[in-house]
N, C-alpha and C positions, 0 to 999 in steps of 0.2 A: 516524825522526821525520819528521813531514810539514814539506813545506816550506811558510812561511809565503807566502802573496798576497802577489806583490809584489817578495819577494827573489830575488838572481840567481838562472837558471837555466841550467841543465846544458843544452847542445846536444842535440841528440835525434842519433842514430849518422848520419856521412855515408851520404847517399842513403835514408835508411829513411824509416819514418814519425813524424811531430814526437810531442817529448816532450809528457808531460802537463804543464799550466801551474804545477800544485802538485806534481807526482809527475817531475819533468824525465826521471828514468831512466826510467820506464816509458813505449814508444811505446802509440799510438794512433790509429786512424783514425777514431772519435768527437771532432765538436767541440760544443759547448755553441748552442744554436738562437740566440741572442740575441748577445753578444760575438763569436760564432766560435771562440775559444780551446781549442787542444784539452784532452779531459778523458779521466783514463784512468774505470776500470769504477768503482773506488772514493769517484770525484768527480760521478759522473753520478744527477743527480735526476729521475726522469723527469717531463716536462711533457703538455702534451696532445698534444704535439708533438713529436719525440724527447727529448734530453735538454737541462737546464742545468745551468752549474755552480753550485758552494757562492754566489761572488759576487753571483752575477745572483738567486739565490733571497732572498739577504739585501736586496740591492738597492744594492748595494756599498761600498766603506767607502775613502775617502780615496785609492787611485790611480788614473790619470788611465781606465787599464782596466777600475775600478769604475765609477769615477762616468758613465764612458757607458753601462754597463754598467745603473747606476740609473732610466735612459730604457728602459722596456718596449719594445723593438722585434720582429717575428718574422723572421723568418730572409732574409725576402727586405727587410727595411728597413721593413713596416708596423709602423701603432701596433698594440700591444695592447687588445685588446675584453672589456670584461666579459664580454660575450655572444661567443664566437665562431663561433656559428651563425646569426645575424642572420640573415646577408644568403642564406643556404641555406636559412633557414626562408621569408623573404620569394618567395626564386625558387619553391619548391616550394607556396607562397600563391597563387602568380599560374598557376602550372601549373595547379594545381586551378583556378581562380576560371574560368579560360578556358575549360576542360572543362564546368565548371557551364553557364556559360553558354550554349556551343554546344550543351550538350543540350537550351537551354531553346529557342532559336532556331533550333536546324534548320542545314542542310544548307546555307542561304544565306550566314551567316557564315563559313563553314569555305571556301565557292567565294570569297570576298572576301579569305581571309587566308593558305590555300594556297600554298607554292611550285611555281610551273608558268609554265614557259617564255612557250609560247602553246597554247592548247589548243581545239581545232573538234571539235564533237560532233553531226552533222550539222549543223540551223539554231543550235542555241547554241554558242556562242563565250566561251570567257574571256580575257580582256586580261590577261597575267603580266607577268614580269620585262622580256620582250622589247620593252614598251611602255610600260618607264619605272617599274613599279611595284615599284622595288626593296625597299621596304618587307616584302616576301614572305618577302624571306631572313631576315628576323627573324619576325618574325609566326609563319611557318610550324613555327618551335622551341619554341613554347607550344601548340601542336595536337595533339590525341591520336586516336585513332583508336576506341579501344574502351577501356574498363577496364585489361583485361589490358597494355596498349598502355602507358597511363600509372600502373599501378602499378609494372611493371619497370623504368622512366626516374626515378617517385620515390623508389623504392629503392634506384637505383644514385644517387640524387643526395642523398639521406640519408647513405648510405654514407663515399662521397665527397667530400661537400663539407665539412665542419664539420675534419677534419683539414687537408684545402688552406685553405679561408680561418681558422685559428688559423695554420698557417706563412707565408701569405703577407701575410694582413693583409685588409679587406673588399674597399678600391677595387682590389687588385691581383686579386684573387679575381675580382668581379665582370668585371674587364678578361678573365679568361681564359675566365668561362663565355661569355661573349656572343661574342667572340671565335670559339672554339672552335663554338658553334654558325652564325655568320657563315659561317665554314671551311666548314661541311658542307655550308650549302646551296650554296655556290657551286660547291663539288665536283659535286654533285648537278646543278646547274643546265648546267652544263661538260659534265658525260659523261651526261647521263640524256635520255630523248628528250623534247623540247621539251614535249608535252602528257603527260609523266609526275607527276602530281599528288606529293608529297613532304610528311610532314609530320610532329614528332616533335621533343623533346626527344633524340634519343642522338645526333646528332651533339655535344650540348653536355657528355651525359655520356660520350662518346668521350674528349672532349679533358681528361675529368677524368681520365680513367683512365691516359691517356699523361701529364698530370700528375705523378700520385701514383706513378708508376715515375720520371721525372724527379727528384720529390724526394728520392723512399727512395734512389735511387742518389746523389743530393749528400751524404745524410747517412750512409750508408755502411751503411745497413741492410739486413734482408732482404728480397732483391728476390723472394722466390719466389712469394709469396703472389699478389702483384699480376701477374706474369708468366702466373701460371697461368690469372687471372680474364680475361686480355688473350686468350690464349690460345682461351680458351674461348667467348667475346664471336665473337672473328675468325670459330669455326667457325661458332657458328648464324649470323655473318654474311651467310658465303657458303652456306650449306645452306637455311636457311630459304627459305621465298618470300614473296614480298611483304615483304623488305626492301632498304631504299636504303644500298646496299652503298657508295654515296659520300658519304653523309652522315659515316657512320660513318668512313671511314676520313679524307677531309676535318678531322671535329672532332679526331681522333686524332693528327695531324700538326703543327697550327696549335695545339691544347693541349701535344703536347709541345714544341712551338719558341718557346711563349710561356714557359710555365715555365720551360725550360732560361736565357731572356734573366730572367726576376726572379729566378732563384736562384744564379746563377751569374756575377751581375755586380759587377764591383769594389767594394768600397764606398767609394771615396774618388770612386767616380760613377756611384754604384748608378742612382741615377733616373736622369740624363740615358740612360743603356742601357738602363732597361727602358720608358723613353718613346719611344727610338729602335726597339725590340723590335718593339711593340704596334703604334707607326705602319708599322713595315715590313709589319707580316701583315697589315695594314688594308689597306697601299696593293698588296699581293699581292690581295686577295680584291678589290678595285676590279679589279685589271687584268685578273682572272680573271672577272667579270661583265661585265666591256666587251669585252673580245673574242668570249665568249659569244651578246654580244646583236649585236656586228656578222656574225659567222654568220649570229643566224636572220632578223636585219632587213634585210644589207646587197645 
């Protein structure tokens, strides 16, 4: 007979994996995306997002495990969104709107919002990062190149993002795409030769993909899938030409050190750690541009 929510539970065997919350005898390394609680096979509802249990679907009933339980949270502490593609749909708006744009305006915009160090072309000259225009390292992760260029970045960001931001929640979501694309360019800016033009959404869809191998591995899932696609990313990374092989691996680093800091933080102080997380990789990619530009300036 099942055990009722709520009543004692059976130890899970020393040193193994914890019993189920309703099933104590049976281990498990499934826990429920909302509570945490673990759940064996028979208790698990799938969500958009791996699994929850019977409680958190009902929206909980009178112990103290439910009734927090009753507060929609996802896995890393966000609220629940009607919509959990919002904020994936808004970025993948502004990608486009950018592209519209530049194709309507030329070649002028694109020398204005480019990441590049400093760059002399006989008598033209562009003023970059190295004189103050840090703005680039943002700018330059809504730039696309060709077609081809930003339909592969919208479709790894389709892909991508609508499962991270339902687990993590928008504003955490948001934290790690900007973030992750922040990473790249400063990678890029770091090791790439000062008048190296950079421009492209994959450093931001780097750090989603190091993301979503962070997650699946919190949540004890199958990592192969994503392994494989990581895998295969890295090769035409380094094979291709004409790609900025620091962007890439920049967003890939700084996405998964961000994730790892929202999904994996206590909860009795979740945010104070994932506000501590986010300010450290900020004040990393600061130190990692100021050193940069006392090189090419000093």
């Amino acid at each position: 007979m099942d055990q009722a929510p709520g009543s004692p539970e059976t130890p899970a065997a020393a040193g193994g994996p914890p019993g189920c919350y309703r099933h104590p005898d049976r281990e498990t390394g499934i826990s429920c995306v909302r509570c945490e609680r673990p759940i064996c096979p028979d208790c698990m509802i799938s969500a958009s997002v791996g699994f929850q249990c019977p409680d958190c679907v009902r929206g909980g009933s009178g112990t103290g495990h439910a009734a927090a339980a009753s507060r929609p949270r996802t896995l890393a502490g966000g609220v629940h969104a009607a919509d959990p593609r919002l904020i994936t749909k808004i970025l993948l708006g502004v990608n486009v709107a950018v592209w519209l744009v530049v194709l309507g305006l030329g070649d002028a915009l694109t020398d204005q919002l480019v990441l590049v160090g400093h760059a002399r072309y006989g008598l033209f000259e562009i003023m970059g990062v190295a004189e103050g225009e840090w703005y680039r390292l943002l700018t330059a992760a809504f730039l696309h190149q060709d077609p081809l260029h930003i339909a592969f970045n919208m479709l790894g960001l389709w892909w991508l993002g609508p499962p991270l931001e339902a687990a993590l929640g928008r504003v955490r979501f948001l934290a790690l795409y900007l973030l992750s694309a922040l990473g790249g360019s400063a990678l890029s800016y770091l090791l790439a030769a000062p008048n190296q033009p950079s421009l492209g959404a994959s450093g931001a869809i780097f750090g989603l993909l190091g993301a979503t191998a962070v997650l699946l591995r919190r949540m004890n899932q199958d990592m192969r899938p994503v392994v494989l696609l990581l895998v295969l990313n890295l090769v035409f990374t380094f094979t291709w030409a004409d790609i900025a092989w620091q962007a890439h691996i920049g967003g890939l680093v700084v996405g998964a050190v961000v994730a790892y800091g929202l999904v994996h933080a206590p909860r009795d102080r979740r945010l104070l750690v994932q506000r501590l997380t986010c300010a450290a990789v900020l004040l990393a990619i600061v130190a990692v541009v100021w050193v940069r530009t006392l090189q090419l300036t000093g």
